[in-house]
Structure formats: C-alpha cells, structure tokens
DONU-999930 format. One line per field, with one value per residue (C-alpha): residue in one letter; x, z, y. Coordinates in steps of 0.02 Angstrom, whole numbers, plus 50000, padded with zeros to 5 digits. Layout:
<pts>
type = (a/...) .
east = (X/...) .
up = (Z/...) .
north = (Y/...) .
</pts>
This chain:
<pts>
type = (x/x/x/x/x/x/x/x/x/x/x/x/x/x/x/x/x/x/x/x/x/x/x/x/x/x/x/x/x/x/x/x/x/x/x/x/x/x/x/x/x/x/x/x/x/x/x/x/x/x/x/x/x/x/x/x/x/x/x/x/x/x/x/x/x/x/x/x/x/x/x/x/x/x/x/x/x/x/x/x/x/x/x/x/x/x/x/x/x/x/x/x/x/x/x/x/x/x/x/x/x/x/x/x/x/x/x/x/x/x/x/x/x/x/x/x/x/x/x/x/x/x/x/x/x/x/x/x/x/x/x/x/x/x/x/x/x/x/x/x/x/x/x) .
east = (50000/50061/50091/50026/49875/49756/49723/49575/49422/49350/49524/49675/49788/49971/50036/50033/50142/50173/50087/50053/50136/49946/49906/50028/49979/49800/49894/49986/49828/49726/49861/49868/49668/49684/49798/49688/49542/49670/49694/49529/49492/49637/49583/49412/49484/49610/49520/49495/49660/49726/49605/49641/49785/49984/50069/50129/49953/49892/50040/49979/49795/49848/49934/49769/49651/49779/49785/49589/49553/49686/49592/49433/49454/49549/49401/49278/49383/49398/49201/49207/49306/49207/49306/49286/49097/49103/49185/49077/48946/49000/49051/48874/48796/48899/48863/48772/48586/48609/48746/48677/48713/48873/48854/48959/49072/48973/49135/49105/48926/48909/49053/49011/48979/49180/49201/49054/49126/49290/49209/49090/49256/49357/49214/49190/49378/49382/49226/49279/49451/49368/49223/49380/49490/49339/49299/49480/49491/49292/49390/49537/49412/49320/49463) .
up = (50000/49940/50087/49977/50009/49857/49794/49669/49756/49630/49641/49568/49567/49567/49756/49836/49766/49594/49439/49274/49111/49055/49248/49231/49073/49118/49294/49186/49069/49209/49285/49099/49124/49299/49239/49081/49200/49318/49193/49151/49345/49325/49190/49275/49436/49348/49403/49561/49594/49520/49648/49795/49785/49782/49660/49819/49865/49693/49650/49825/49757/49609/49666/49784/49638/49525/49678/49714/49528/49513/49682/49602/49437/49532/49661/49524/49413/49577/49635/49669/49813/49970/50037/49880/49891/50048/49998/49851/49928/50073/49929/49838/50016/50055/49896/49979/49926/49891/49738/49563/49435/49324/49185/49013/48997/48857/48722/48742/48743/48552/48474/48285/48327/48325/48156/48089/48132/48078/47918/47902/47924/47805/47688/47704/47701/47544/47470/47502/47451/47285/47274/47288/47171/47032/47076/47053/46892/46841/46903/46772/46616/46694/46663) .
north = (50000/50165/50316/50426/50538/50508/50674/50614/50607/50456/50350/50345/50527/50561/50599/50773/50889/50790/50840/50763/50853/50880/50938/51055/51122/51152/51235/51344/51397/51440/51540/51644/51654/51719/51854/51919/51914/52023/52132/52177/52215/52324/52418/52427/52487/52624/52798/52723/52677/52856/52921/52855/52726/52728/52628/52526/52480/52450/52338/52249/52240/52174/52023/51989/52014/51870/51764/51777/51735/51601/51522/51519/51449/51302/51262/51290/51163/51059/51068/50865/50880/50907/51052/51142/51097/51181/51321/51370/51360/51468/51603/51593/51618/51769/51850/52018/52027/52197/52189/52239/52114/52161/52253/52242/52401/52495/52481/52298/52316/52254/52131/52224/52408/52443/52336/52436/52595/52570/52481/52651/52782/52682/52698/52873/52919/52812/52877/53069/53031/52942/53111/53246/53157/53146/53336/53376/53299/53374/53558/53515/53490/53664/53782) .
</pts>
C-alpha cells in the first residue's frame, strides 16, 4: 500500500505535490486566464486607483486580485472535492443581497459596433478621398 494521500476524490491521482505534464499544462493555462481576467479588473479599477491609491498599494491589490482569481478557477475546476463543495457554497451564500448584477462596459457592449465603425470611416475616408479626386479631375476639364 502506497503512503501517499490520494488526491483524486473518485480514485487513482498522482501523490501530493506531483503533477502530470497535462496537469501542469491546464495549471499553467489557468494561471494565463487568471491574469487576463486580472487585467481587466485592473483596467476597471484604473480611476479608482489614480484616485485614491499609491502605486505601492495598487501593485499589492493586484497580486490579491491574481491570487483571488487564480483560487477560484481552481476550486471551480475542483468542485468534486468536498472542501471545495464547501467552499463554494460558502462564497454563493455570502454574495450580499444587495449587489447589482454586472454590467458589460458599454465599448464591449456590442462585438460588431467597433468593426462597423471602423468599416463606416474607412468607407467614408475612401469615398471622400474617391468624390475629391473625381471633383479635382471634373475642376481640370472646367478651366
């Protein structure tokens, strides 16, 4: 019998502290997830932290924000372990009542409306580029 803790809670599992070349892999892509998820609190937190934090405590934030993220995704990912169990449900139940539900930042509001404005400018640039070129060469046959 092995002395190693089985860390799969339906059998089999590699031993504490050892990891799988496909473990690590998914380890490593949640930890890139964590960080664009980061970044996008970041971004959402800028005037705030312009207004009332030092680039000390926002560099501190920062890393608690990564780290809180990072902790999710892997007891999210890990829900079949009763601990985890436990401690999702302990974060659903301290959700406060009175939070509004997100909201989409209004520039990410609709996936086309930047492709149809660029598409729209480029058309008019072209189009008034195209309408001053054919009214420069209607002013040549004029003189």
């Amino acid at each position: 019998m092995s002395n190693h803790q089985n860390t799969n809670p339906k059998g089999g599992g590699l031993p504490p502290g050892k990891k799988s070349k496909t473990s690590k892999r998914i380890d490593n892509a949640r930890k890139q997830v964590a960080k664009f998820v980061a970044m996008i609190v970041r971004d959402g937190i800028e005037d705030f932290h312009c207004k009332y934090l030092t680039d000390e405590q926002m560099h501190e934030l920062n890393t608690l924000v990564r780290d809180a993220i990072y902790t999710a995704l892997y007891v999210m990912e890990h829900r079949n372990y009763p601990r985890f169990k436990d401690f999702i449900e302990g974060a659903w139940q301290a959700i406060p009542s009175y939070w509004e539900d997100p909201k989409l930042w209004p520039r990410m509001a609709d996936p086309h409306k930047h492709i149809e404005e660029a598409a729209s400018s480029l058309l008019d640039s072209f189009g008034k580029a195209r309408l001053q070129k054919k009214n420069a060469g209607e002013d040549k046959f004029r003189r």
